[in-house]
ZADRENZA-120119 format. One record per residue (C-alpha): residue in one letter; x, y, z. Coordinates in nm, 2 decimals. Layout:
<kefis>
{"A"; {X; Y; Z}},
...
</kefis>
This chain:
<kefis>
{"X"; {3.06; 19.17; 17.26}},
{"X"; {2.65; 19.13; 17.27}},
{"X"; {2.63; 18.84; 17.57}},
{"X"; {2.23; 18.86; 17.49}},
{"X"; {1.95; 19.06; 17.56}},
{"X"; {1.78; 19.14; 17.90}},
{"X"; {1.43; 19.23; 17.86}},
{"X"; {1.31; 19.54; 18.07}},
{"X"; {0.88; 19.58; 18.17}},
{"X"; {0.87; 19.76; 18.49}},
{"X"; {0.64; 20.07; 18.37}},
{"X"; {0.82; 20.26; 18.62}},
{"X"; {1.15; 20.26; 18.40}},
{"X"; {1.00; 20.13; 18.03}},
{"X"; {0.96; 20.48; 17.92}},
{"X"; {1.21; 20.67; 18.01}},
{"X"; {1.46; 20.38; 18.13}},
{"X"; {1.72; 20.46; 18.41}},
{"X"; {2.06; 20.53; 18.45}},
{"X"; {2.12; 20.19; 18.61}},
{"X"; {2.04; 20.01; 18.29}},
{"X"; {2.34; 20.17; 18.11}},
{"X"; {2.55; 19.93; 18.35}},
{"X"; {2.36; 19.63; 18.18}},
{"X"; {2.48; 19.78; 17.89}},
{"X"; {2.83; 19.85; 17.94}},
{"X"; {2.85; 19.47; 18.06}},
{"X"; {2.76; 19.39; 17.67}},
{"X"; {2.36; 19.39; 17.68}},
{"X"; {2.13; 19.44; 17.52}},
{"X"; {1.80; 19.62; 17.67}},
{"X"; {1.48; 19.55; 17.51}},
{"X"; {1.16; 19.71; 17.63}},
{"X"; {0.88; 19.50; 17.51}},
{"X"; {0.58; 19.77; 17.62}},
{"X"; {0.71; 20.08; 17.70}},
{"X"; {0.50; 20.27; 17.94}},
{"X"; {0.26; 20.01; 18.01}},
{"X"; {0.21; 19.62; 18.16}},
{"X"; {0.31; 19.39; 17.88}},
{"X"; {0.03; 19.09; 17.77}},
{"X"; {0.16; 18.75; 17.76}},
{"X"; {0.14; 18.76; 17.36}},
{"X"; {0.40; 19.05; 17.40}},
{"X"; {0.65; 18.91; 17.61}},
{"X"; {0.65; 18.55; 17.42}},
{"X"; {0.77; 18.72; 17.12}},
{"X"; {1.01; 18.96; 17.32}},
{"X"; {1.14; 18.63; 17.50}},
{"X"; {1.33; 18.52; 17.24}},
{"X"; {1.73; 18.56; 17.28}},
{"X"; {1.70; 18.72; 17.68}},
{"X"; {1.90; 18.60; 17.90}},
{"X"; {1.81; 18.81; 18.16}},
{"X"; {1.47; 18.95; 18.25}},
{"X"; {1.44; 19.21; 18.49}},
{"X"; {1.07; 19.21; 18.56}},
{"X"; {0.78; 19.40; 18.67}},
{"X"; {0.42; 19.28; 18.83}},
{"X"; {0.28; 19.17; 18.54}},
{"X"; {0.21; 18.79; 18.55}},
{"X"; {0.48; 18.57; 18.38}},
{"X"; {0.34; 18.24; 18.30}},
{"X"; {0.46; 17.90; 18.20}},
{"X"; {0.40; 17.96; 17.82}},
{"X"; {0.57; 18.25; 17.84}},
{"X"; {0.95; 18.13; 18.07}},
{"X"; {0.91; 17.83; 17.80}},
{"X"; {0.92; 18.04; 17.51}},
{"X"; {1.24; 18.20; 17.66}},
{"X"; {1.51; 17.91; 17.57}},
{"X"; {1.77; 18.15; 17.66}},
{"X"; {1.65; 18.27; 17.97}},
{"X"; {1.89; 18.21; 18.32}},
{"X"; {1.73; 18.49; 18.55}},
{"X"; {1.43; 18.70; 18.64}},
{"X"; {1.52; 18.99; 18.88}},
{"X"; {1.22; 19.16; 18.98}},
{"X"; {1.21; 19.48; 19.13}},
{"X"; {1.02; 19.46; 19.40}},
{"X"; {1.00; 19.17; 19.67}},
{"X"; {0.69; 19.02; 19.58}},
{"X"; {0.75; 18.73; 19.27}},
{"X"; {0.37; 18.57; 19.30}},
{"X"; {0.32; 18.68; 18.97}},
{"X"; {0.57; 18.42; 18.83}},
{"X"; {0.50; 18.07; 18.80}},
{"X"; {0.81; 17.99; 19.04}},
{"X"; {0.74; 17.56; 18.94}},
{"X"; {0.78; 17.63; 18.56}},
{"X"; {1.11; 17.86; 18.64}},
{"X"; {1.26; 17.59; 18.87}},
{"X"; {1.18; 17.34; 18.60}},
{"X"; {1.34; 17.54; 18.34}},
{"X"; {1.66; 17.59; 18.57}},
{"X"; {1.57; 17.99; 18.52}},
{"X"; {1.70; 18.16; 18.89}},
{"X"; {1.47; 18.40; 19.05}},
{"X"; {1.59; 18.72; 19.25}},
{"X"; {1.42; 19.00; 19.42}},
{"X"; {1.45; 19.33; 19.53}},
{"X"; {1.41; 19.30; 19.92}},
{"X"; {1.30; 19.59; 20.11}},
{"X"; {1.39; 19.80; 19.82}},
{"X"; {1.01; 19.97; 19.77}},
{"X"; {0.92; 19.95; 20.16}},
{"X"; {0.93; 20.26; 20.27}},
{"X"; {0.73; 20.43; 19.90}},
{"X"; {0.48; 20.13; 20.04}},
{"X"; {0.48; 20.21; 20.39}},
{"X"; {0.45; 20.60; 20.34}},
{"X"; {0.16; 20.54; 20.13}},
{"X"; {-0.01; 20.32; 20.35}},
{"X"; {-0.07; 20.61; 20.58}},
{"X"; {-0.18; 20.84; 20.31}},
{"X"; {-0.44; 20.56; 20.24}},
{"X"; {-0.50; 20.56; 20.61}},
{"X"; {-0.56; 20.92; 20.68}},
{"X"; {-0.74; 20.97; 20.35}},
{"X"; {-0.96; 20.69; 20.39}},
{"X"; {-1.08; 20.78; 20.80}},
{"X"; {-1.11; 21.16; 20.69}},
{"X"; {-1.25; 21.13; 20.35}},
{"X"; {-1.04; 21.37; 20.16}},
{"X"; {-1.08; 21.19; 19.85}},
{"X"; {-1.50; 21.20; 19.87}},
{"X"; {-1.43; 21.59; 19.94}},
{"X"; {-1.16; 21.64; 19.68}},
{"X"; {-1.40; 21.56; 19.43}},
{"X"; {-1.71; 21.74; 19.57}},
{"X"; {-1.54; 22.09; 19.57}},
{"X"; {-1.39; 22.02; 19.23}},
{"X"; {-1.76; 21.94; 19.08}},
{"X"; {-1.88; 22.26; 19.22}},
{"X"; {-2.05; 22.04; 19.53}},
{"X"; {-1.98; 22.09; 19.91}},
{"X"; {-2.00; 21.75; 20.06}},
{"X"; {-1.90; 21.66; 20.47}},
{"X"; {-1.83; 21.29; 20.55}},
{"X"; {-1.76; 21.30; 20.94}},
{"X"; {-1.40; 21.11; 21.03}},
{"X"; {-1.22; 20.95; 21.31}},
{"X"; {-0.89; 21.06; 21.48}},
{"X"; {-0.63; 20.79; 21.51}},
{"X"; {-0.52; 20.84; 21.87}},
{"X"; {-0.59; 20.52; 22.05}},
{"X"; {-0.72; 20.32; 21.75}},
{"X"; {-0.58; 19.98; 21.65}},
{"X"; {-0.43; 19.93; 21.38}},
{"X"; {-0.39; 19.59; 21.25}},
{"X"; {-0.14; 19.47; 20.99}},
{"X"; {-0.14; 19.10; 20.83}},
{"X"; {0.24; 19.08; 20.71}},
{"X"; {0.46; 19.24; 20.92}},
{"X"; {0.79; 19.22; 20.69}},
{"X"; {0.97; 19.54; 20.61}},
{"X"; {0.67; 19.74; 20.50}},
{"X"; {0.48; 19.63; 20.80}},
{"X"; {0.74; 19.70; 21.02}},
{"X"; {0.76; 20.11; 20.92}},
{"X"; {0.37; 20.11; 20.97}},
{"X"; {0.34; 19.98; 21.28}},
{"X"; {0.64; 20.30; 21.38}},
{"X"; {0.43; 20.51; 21.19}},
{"X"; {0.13; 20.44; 21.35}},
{"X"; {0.26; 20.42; 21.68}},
{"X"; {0.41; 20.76; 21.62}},
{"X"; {0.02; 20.90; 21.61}},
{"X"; {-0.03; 20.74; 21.91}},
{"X"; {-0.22; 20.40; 21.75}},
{"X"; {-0.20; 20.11; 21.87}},
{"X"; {-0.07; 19.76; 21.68}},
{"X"; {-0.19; 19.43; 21.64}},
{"X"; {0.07; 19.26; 21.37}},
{"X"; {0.00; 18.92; 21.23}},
{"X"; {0.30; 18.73; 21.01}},
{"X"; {0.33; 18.34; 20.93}},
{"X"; {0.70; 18.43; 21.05}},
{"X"; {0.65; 18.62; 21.41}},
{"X"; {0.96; 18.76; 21.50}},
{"X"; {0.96; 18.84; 21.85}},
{"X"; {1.30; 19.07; 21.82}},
{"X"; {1.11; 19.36; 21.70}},
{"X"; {0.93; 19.52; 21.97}},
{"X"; {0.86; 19.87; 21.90}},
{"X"; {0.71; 20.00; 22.17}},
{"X"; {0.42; 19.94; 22.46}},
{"X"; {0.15; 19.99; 22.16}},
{"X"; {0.25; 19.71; 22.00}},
{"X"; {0.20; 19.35; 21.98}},
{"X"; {0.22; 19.05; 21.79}},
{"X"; {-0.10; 18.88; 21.80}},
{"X"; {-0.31; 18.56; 21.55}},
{"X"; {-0.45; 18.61; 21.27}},
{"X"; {-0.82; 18.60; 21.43}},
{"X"; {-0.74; 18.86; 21.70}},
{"X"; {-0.60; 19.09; 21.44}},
{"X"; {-0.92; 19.08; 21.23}},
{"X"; {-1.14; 19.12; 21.56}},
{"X"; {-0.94; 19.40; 21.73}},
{"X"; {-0.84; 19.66; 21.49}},
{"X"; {-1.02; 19.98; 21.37}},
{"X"; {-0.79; 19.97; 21.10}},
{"X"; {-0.69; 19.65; 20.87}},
{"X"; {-0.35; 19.67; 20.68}},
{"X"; {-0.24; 19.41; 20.44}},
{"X"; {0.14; 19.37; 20.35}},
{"X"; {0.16; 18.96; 20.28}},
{"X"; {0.15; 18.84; 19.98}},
{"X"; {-0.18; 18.61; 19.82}},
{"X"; {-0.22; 18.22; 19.93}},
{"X"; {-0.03; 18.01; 19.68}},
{"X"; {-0.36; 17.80; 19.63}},
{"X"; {-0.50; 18.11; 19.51}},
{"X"; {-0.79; 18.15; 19.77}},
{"X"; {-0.85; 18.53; 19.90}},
{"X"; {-0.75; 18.58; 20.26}},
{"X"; {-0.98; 18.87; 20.32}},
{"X"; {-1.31; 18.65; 20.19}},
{"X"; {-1.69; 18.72; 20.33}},
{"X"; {-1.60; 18.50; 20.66}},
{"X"; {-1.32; 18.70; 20.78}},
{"X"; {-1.53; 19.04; 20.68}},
{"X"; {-1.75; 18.90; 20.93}},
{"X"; {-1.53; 18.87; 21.20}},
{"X"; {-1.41; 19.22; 21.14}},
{"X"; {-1.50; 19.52; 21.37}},
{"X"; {-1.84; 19.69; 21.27}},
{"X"; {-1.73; 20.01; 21.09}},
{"X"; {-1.37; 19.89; 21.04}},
{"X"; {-1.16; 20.01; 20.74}},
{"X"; {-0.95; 19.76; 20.52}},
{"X"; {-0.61; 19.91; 20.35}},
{"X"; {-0.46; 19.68; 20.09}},
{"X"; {-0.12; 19.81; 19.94}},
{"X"; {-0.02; 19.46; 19.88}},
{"X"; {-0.17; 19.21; 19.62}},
{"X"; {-0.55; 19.26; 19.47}},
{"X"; {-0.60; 18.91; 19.49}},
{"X"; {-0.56; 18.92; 19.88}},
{"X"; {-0.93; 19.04; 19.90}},
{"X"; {-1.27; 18.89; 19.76}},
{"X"; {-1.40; 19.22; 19.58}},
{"X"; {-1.76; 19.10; 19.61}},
{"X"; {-1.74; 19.04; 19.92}},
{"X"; {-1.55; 19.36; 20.01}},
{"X"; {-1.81; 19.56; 19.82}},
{"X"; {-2.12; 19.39; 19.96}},
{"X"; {-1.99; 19.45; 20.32}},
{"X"; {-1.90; 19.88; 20.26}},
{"X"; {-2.29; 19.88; 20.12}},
{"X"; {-2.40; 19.69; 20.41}},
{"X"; {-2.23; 19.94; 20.63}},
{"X"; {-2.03; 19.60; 20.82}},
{"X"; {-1.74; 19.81; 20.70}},
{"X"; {-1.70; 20.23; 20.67}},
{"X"; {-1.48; 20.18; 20.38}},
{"X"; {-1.17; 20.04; 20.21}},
{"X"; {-0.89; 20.17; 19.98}},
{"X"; {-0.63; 19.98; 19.71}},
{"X"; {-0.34; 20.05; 19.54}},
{"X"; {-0.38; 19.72; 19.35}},
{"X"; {-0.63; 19.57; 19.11}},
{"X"; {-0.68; 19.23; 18.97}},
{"X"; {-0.65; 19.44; 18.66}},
{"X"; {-0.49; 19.75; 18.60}},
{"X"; {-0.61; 20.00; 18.49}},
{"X"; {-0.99; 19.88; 18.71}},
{"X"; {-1.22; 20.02; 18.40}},
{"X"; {-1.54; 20.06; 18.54}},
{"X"; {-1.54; 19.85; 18.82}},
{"X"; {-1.82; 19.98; 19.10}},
{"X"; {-1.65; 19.92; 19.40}},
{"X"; {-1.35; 20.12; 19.24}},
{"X"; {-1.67; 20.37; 19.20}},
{"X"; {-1.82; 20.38; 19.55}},
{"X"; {-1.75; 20.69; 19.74}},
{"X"; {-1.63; 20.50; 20.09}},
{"X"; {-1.36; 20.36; 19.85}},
{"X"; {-1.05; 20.54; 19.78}},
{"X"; {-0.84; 20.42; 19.46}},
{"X"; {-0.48; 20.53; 19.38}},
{"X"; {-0.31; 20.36; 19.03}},
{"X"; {-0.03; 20.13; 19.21}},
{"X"; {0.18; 20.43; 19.31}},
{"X"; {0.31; 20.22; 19.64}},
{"X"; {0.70; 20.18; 19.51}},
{"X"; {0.62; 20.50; 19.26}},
{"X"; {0.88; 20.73; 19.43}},
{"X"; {1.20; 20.87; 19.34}},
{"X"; {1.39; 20.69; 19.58}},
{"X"; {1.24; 20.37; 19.56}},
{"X"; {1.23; 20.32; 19.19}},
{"X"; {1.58; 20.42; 19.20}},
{"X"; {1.65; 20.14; 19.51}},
{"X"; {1.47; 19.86; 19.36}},
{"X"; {1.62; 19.91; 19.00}},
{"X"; {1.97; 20.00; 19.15}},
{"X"; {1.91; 19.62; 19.32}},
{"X"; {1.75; 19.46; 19.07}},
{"X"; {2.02; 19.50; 18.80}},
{"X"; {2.30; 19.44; 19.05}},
{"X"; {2.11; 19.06; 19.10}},
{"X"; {2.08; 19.06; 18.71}},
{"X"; {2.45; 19.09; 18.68}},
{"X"; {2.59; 18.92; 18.95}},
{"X"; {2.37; 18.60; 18.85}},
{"X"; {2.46; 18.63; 18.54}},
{"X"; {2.84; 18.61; 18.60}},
{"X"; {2.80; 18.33; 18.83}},
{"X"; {2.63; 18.09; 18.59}},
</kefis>
């Protein structure tokens, strides 16, 4: 019996799906994949909307046109833990539930945070590409021991940094709305405001996601009151960080440099900061791992399903 169709975008698993989606199946489902391999516009998921009752989402941005166009629609399981890409007052309005896959991506995140980190301080990326264009090109770096780090969000992603971290001998200054002062990793740590974080680390991490009122937290004022020659990190949400203000304070040398995993729009095109050499760029690989795209989708069906049998 056909009980509806759950539409599936996450480019992770559009492609080549998952075995986890045979379970959606085998509860009488049907699977649509509006885009395969790539982020859906919001022309593309209105007319894909039609008849899903379920929706097990990605990070592309699901707006209020788009949950009204889907009259059928009881759930949006997304598979990852951020959900400010959907417009959360249109789905309560529309009685349409809203799950997430907590923790499910954290350590793919939190493992690629450091790769940022130790890329970014020795410049492998600037070197990588100099010996491959025939060029040989030195950028002096910095050694971690004894450096702060400091992470803004300090959730399940933030938490395996700060052990990471600690475990090459850094020290940690954590920011969260939310301080929970059970976790206590070690001497190196601490939990500090958001001002002392911005003033005392070497390092910047972000793991939070953006303001609801859609301000940037990282803006030209707290550049300023960031360490001359600190780095900033950003794993978490593009629109966490004023880019023209991020870009004027790298050329200004206020900052040595800055890497993403996430861009206001993706794929960047030619965007210059992208472009500058103290920036190093990866295509929002954070939750791109084996393991993690099988946790979050493992999770994300089971909320699909189990919401679905309770309504």
């Amino acid at each position: 019996m056909n009980k509806g169709k759950v539409l599936v975008t996450p480019r992770s698993i559009s492609t080549g799906g998952h075995p986890a989606l045979d379970r959606l199946a085998a509860a009488g489902y049907e699977v649509v994949f509006p885009a395969p391999g790539k982020q859906p516009s919001e022309n593309e998921l209105i007319a894909a909307a039609a008849g899903c009752v379920g929706y097990l989402a990605g990070v592309e941005p699901i707006s209020a046109a788009v949950l009204e166009a889907a009259t059928s629609l009881r759930v949006i399981s997304r598979n990852g833990v951020g959900i400010d890409n959907i417009d959360l007052p249109a789905a309560r309005r529309l009685g349409i539930a809203v799950r997430k896959a907590v923790g499910a991506n954290a350590r793919g995140v939190a493992e690629l945070t450091m790769a940022h980190i130790l890329a970014l301080t020795r410049w492998v990326g600037l070197g990588d590409r100099a010996i491959k264009a025939g060029a040989w090109q030195r950028r002096k770096g910095i050694e971690l021991v004894g450096r702060t780090l400091g992470l803004i969000g300090c959730g399940h992603i933030g938490r395996l940094v700060a052990r990471f971290a600690m475990g090459l001998d850094m020290k940690v200054l954590a920011f969260d709305v939310v301080a929970d002062a059970a976790f206590a990793p070690g001497e190196g740590f601490a939990w500090a405001e958001l001002e002392q974080v911005l003033a005392g680390s070497d390092i910047i991490s972000l793991h939070c996601p953006a303001p609801a009122d859609g301000s940037c937290l990282i803006d030209a004022a707290a550049i300023a009151r960031m360490k001359k020659g600190a780095f900033l990190i950003n794993t978490a949400r593009a629109e966490l960080v004023d880019q023209a203000a991020l870009a004027a304070a790298i050329e200004s040398g206020h900052l040595a440099g800055a890497s993403m995993d996430v861009f206001r729009t993706e794929p960047p095109g030619e965007d210059p900061l992208v472009a500058n050499d103290r920036v190093l760029a990866t295509p929002h690989v954070g939750g791109f791992t084996d393991e993690s795209v099988d946790r979050a989708v493992e999770t994300a069906v089971d909320n699909l399903l189990e919401e679905l049998s309770s309504q």
